[in-house]
N, C-alpha and C positions, 0 to 999 in steps of 0.2 A: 436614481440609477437608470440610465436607458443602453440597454443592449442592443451593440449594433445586428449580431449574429443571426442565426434563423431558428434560434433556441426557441424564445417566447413565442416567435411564430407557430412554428410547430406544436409548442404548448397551448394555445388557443384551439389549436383545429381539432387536437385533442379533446378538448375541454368540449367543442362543439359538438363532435362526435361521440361522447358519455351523455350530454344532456338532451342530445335527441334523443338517445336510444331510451329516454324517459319519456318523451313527449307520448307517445301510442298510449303505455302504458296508464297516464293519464286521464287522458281521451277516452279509452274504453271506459277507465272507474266512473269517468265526470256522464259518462250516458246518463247513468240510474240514481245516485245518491247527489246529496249537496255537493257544489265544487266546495263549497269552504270545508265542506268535512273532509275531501278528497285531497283538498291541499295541508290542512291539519294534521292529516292521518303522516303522509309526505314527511313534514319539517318536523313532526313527534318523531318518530323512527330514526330519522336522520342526529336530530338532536341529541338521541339517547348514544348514538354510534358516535358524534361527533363529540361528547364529553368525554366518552371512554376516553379517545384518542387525545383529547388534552389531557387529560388527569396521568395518564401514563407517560408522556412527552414531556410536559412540564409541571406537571406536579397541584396546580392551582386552576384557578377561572380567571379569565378576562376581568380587570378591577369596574368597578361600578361606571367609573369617567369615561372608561373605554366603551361601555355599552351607550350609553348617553351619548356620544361621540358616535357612534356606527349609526343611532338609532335614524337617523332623517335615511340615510343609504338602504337601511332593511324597511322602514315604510314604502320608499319606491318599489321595493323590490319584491315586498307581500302584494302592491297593488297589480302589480305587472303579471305576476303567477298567476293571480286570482283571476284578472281579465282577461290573460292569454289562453287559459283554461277555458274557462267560462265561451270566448271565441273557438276555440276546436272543440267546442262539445255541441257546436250546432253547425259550423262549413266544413269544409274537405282541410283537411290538417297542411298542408304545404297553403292553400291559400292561408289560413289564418299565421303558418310561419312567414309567410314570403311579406303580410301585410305589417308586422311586427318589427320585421328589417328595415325598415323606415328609420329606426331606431337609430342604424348607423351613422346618417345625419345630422342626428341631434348629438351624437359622440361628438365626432367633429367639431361641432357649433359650440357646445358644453367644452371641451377640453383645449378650445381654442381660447372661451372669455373665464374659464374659472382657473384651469390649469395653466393656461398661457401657454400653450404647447405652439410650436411651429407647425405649420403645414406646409408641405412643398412641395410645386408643382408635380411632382410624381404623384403625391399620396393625391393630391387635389384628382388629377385625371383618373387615378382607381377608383375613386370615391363615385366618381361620375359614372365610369365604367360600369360599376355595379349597379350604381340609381339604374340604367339601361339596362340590365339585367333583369331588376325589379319589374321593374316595369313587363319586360317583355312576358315576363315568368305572369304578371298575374290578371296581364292588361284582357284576355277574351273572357276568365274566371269573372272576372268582376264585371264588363261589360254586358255579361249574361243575365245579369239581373237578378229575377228569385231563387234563378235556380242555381245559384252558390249557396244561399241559403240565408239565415236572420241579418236584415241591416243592424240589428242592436249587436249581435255577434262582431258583424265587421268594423263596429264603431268601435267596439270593445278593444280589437286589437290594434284601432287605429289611436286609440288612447294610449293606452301601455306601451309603447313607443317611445314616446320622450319620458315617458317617467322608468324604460330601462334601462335609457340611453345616460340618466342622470344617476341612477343606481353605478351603472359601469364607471363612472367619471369619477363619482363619489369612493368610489373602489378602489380608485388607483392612487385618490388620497389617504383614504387610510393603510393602505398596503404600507407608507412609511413608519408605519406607529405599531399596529400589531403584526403577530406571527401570522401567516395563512392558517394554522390550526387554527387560532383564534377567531379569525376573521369567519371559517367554516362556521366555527362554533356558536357566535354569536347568531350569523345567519338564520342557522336550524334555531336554535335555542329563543332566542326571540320573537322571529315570526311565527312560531307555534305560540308563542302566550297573545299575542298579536291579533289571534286565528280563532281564540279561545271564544270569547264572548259570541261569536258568529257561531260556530259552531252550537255553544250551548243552546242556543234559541233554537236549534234548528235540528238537534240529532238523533240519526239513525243508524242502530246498532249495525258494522259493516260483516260483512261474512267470513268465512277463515282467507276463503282463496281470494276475498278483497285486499285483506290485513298481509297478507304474503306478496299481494299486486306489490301493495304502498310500501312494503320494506325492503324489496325489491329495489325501486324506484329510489327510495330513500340511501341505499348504497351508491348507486349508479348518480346521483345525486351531488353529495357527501365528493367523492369524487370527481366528478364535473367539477364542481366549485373550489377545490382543493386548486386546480391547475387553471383555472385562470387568473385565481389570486396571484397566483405565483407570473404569471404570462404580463400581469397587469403592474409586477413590480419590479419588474427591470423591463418596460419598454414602453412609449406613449398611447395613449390610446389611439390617438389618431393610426398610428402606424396598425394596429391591430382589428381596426372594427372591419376591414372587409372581409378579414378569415372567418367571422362568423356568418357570410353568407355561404357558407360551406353545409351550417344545417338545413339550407333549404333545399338539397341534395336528398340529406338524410330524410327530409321530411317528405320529399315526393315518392322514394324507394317506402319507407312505413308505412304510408297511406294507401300504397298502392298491391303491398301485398297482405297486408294485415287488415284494410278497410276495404278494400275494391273498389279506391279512389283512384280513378284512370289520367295516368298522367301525360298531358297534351304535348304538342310538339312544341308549342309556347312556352312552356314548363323544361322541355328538355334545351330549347334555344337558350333561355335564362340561366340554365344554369354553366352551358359553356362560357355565357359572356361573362358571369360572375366567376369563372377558373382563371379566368383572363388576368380580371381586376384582381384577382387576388395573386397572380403571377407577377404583376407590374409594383406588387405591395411588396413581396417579396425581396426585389429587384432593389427595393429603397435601401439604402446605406447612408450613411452619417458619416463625412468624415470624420477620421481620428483627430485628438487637436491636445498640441502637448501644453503641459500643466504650464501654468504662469504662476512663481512664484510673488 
């Protein structure tokens, strides 16, 4: 099903704008304790809210084939938390988000050879548009050198990239097969057991107002991911990945009032040019094409 309208669009940007409003709150937890436990803490919380919500809704769990079937999409997508994390708990949180947007690329490129998706010159030049965006938004940040902060940080997010890029792809496949409940459900529910062994090696008792951060987090979460399932199942990827450069918006406003990460004029250029690309995303329509018996 792809929707021509600006429904799924708007449910993206949505989606962007719940799952920043998690990123800070990460960032701070990931200062002091393990990011895997920080991540753990995250997808436990969530996954206990996100069973409720199926047991209530439908009654049962996701069958065994269906987890086995999700499981390659939730391995990308525990690696990507974990790195992206792991990248904003040592640079300025808008560099670590803006270097992860790379990601949109590999959408593209993945939903063009797995999904077979069309691209057309409209989406093609937003795509561009935004790469320009990127770029501008992180091009003095990173010319800077040490003082962005760990090359392993920024390899990190330079990693987690394509393997978010194949998470979202893989997303829009299974979005035919299960419910969004389900799909949330798995999510949380998996990459906590996923998390587990990391953790165990590694754990430290967290504190109440840690445990309050992460469930927090875990709502605003739970949420996020609710709507882009849904954003991801009536409309291509191609057509959607430039509305997620909308959290690197979000991520320069967090950083800057929450971290006293001072946001550049580079940072404010990028993100007009990335309104743009996502205005020209917008603009894309499909024609109507009547049924052939």
């Amino acid at each position: 099903m792809d929707d021509p309208s600006a429904g799924p669009l708007i449910a993206a940007a949505g989606a962007s704008f719940l799952l920043s409003a998690g990123d800070p709150g990460q960032k701070y937890l990931a200062i002091t304790p393990p990011v895997g436990e920080v991540v753990f803490l995250r997808f436990f919380i969530g996954a206990l809210i996100a069973t409720a919500i199926v047991f209530h809704a439908d009654g049962r769990l996701p069958s065994g084939r269906a987890m086995l079937a999700n499981l390659p999409r939730l391995i990308c997508n525990a690696f990507t938390v974990y790195a992206f994390l792991y990248a904003a708990s040592k640079i300025p949180l808008a560099v670590a988000v803006t270097v992860l947007h790379s990601a949109q690329f590999y959408i593209v490129l993945f939903g063009r050879f797995i999904l077979g998706e069309r691209m057309s010159p409209r989406v093609a030049a937003s795509m561009m548009l935004g790469f320009v965006g990127v770029l501008v938004t992180v091009g003095n940040q990173l010319l800077s050198g040490p003082a962005v902060g760990s090359g392993l940080a920024l390899a990190a997010a330079v990693v987690a990239a394509p393997a978010n890029a194949m998470a979202v792809v893989l997303l829009r496949v299974r979005t035919c097969h299960e419910t969004t409940r389900q799909l949330v459900f798995m999510q949380n529910g998996i990459t906590t057991v996923l998390f587990l062994p990391l953790v165990l090696l590694d754990w430290q008792t967290p504190q109440p107002t840690e445990i309050a951060i992460s469930g927090l987090i875990a709502c605003i979460a739970v949420a996020g991911n609710t709507t882009p399932a849904y954003a991801f199942s009536r409309a291509a990827a191609t057509r959607l990945a430039t509305i997620e450069y909308t959290s690197l918006i979000w991520a320069a406003i967090y950083g800057y009032v929450l971290f006293r990460e001072a946001v550049s004029l580079s940072v404010l250029l990028g993100a007009c040019i990335i309104g743009l690309s996502g205005i020209l995303l917008i603009w894309e329509r499909r024609p109507a094409r009547v049924a052939r018996r």
